[in-house]
GUVOMAR-370280 format. One record per residue (C-alpha): residue number from 1; residue in three letters; x, y, z. Coordinates in Angstrom, 1 decimal, decimal comma. Layout:
residues N
<num = NUM | residu = ALA | u = X | v = Y | w = Z>;
...
END
This chain:
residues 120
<num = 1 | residu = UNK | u = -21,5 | v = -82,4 | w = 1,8>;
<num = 2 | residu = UNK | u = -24,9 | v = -81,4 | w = 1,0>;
<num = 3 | residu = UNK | u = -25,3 | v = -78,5 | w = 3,6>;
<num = 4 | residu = UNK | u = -28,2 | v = -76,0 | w = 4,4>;
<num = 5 | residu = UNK | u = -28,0 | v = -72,2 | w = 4,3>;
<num = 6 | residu = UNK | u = -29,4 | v = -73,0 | w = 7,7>;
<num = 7 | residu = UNK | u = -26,4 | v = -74,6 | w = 9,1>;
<num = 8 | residu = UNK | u = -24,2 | v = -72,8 | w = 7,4>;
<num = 9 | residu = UNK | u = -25,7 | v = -69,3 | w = 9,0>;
<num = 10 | residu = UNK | u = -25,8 | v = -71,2 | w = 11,9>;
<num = 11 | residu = UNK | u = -21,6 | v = -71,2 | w = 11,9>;
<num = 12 | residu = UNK | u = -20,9 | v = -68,1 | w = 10,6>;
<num = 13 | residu = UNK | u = -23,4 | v = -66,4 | w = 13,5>;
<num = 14 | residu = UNK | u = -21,8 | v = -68,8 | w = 16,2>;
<num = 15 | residu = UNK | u = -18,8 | v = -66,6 | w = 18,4>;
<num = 16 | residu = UNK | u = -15,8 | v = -67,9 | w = 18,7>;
<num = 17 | residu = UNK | u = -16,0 | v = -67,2 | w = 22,4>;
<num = 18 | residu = UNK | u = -18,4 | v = -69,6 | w = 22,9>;
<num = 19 | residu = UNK | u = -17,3 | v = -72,5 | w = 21,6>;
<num = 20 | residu = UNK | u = -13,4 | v = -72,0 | w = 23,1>;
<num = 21 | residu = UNK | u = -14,1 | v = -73,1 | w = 26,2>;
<num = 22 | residu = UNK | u = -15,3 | v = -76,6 | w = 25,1>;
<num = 23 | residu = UNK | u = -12,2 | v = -77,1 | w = 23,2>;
<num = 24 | residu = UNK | u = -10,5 | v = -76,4 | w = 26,0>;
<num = 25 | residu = UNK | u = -12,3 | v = -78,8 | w = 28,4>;
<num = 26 | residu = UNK | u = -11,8 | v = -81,5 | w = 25,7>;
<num = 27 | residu = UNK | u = -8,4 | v = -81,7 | w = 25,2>;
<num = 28 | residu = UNK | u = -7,6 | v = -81,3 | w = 28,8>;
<num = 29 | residu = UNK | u = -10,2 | v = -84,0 | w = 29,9>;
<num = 30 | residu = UNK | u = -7,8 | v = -85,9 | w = 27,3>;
<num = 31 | residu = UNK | u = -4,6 | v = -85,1 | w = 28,8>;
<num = 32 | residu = UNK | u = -3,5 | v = -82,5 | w = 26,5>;
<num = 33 | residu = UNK | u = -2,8 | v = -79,0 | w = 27,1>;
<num = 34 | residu = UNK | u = -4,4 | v = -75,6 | w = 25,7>;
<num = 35 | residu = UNK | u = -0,5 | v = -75,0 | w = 24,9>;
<num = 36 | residu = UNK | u = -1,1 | v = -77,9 | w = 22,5>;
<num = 37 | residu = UNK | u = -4,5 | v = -76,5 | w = 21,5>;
<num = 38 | residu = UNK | u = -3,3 | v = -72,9 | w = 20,7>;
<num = 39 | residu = UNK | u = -0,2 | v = -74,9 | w = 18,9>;
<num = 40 | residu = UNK | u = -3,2 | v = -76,4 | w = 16,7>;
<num = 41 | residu = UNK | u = -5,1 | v = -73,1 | w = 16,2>;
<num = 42 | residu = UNK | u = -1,6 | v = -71,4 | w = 15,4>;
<num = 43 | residu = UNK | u = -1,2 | v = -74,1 | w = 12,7>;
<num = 44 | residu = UNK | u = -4,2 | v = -73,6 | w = 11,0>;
<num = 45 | residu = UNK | u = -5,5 | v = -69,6 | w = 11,5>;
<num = 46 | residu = UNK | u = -2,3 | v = -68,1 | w = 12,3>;
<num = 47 | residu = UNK | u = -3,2 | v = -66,8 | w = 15,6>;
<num = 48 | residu = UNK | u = -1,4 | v = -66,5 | w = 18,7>;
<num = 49 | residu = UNK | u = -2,0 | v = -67,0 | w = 21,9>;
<num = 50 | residu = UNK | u = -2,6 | v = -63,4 | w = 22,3>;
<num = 51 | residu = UNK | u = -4,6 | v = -63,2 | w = 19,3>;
<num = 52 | residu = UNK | u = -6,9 | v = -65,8 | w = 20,3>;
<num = 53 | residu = UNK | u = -7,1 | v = -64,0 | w = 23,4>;
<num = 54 | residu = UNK | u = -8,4 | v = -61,0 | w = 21,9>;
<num = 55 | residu = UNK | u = -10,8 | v = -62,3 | w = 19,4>;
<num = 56 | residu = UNK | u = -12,3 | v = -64,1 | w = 22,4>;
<num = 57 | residu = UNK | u = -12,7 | v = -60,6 | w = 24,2>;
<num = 58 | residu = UNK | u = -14,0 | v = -59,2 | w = 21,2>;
<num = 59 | residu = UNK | u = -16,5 | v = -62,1 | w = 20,9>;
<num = 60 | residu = UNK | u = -15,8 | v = -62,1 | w = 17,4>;
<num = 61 | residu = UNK | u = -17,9 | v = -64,4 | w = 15,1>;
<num = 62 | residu = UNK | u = -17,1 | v = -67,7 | w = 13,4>;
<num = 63 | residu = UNK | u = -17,5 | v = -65,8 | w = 10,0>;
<num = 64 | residu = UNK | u = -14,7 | v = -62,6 | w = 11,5>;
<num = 65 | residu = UNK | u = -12,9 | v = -65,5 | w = 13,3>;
<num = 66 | residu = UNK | u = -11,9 | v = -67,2 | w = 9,6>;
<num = 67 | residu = UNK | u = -12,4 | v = -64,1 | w = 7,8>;
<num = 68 | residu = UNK | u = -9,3 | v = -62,7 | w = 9,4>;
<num = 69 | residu = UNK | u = -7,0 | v = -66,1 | w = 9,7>;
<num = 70 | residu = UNK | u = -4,5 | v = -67,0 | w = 7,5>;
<num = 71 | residu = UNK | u = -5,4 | v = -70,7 | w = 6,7>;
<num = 72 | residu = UNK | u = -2,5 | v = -73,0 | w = 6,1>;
<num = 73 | residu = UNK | u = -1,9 | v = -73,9 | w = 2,7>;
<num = 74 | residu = UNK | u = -2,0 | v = -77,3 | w = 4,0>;
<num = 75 | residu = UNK | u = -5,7 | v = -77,4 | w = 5,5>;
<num = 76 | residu = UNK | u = -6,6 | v = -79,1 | w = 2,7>;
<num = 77 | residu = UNK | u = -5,0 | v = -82,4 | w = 4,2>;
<num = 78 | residu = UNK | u = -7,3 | v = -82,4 | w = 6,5>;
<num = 79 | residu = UNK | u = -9,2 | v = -85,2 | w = 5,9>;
<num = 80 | residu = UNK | u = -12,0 | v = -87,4 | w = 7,7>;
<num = 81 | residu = UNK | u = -15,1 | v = -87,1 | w = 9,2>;
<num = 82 | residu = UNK | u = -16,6 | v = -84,6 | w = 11,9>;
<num = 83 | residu = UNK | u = -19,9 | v = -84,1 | w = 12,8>;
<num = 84 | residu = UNK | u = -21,1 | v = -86,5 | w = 11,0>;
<num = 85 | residu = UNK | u = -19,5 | v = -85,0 | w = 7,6>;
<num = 86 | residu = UNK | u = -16,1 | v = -85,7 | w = 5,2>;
<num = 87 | residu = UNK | u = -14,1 | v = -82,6 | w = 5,9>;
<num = 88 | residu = UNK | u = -12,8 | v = -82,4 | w = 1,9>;
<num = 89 | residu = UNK | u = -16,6 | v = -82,2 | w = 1,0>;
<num = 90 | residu = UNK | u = -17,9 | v = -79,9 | w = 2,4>;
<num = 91 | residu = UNK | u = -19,0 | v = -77,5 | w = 0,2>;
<num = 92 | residu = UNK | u = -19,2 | v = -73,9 | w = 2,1>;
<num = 93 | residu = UNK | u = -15,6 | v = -72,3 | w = 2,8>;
<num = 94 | residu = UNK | u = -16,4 | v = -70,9 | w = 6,1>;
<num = 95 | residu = UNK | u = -18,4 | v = -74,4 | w = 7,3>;
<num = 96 | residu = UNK | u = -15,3 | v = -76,3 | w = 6,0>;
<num = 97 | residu = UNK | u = -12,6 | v = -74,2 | w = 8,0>;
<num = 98 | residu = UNK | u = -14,8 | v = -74,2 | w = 11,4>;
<num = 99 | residu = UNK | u = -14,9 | v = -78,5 | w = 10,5>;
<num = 100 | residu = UNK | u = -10,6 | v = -78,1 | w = 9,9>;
<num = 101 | residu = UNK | u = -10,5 | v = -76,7 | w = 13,3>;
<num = 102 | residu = UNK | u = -13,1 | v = -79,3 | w = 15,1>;
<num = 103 | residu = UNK | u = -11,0 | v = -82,2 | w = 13,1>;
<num = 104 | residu = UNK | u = -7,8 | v = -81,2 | w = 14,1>;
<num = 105 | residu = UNK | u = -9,2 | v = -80,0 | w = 17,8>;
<num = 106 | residu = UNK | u = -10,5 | v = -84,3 | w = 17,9>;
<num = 107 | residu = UNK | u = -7,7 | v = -85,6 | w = 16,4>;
<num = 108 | residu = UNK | u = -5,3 | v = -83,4 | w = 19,6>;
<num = 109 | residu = UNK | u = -7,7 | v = -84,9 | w = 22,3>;
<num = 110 | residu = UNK | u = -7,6 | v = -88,4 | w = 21,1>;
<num = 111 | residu = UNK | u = -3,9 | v = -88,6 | w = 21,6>;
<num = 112 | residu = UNK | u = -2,5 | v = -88,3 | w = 17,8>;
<num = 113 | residu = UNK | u = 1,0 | v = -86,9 | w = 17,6>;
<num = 114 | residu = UNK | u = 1,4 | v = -83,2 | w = 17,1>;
<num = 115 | residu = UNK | u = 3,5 | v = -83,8 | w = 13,8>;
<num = 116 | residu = UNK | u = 0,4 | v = -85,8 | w = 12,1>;
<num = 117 | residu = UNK | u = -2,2 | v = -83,4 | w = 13,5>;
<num = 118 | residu = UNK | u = -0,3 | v = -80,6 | w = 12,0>;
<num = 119 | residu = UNK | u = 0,5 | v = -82,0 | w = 8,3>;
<num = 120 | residu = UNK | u = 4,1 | v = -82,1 | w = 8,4>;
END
């Protein structure tokens, strides 16, 4: 993916805080639950519930939000296209991880099953 330092700043400046709630509304306009949804972010950052809880408090960055996490050795499964973009292209580390979690957050609220949205 060709990005811009544009979009990629863009990202990095976003808060966590303010994009949660539209995962949330997503995967339970779905059918799915935010147990499900915290199961995902588990899987890939290594937060908890709790965790996620207070990162959203702290209104923590994109850029703190990743910088923190523990990404799965197996994010790099992640395939497919978000936002326009091939996931496995995408050139910027912190870009790519925020477009892991908006793949795999997708792939929850169109019904896949939790053991192919997970990479196991």
């Amino acid at each position: 993916m060709k990005s811009t330092s544009h979009h990629d700043e863009r990202i990095a400046k976003m808060t966590f805080a303010s994009v949660y709630p539209h995962y949330v509304v997503k995967v339970e306009k779905k059918g799915r639950t935010i147990a499900e949804l915290h199961q995902v972010i588990e899987w890939l950052t290594g937060y908890d519930k709790m965790k996620v809880q207070q990162l959203i408090e702290a209104k923590v960055t994109f850029q703190e939000f990743f910088h923190k996490a523990v990404i799965n050795p197996n994010a790099h499964l992640i395939t497919g296209v978000i936002c326009g973009y091939r996931v496995e292209e995408i050139e910027h580390p912190l870009t790519q991880q925020a477009r892991y979690l908006d793949k795999l957050i997708d792939e929850l609220a169109k019904g896949r099953k939790m053991e192919k949205i997970l990479r196991t």
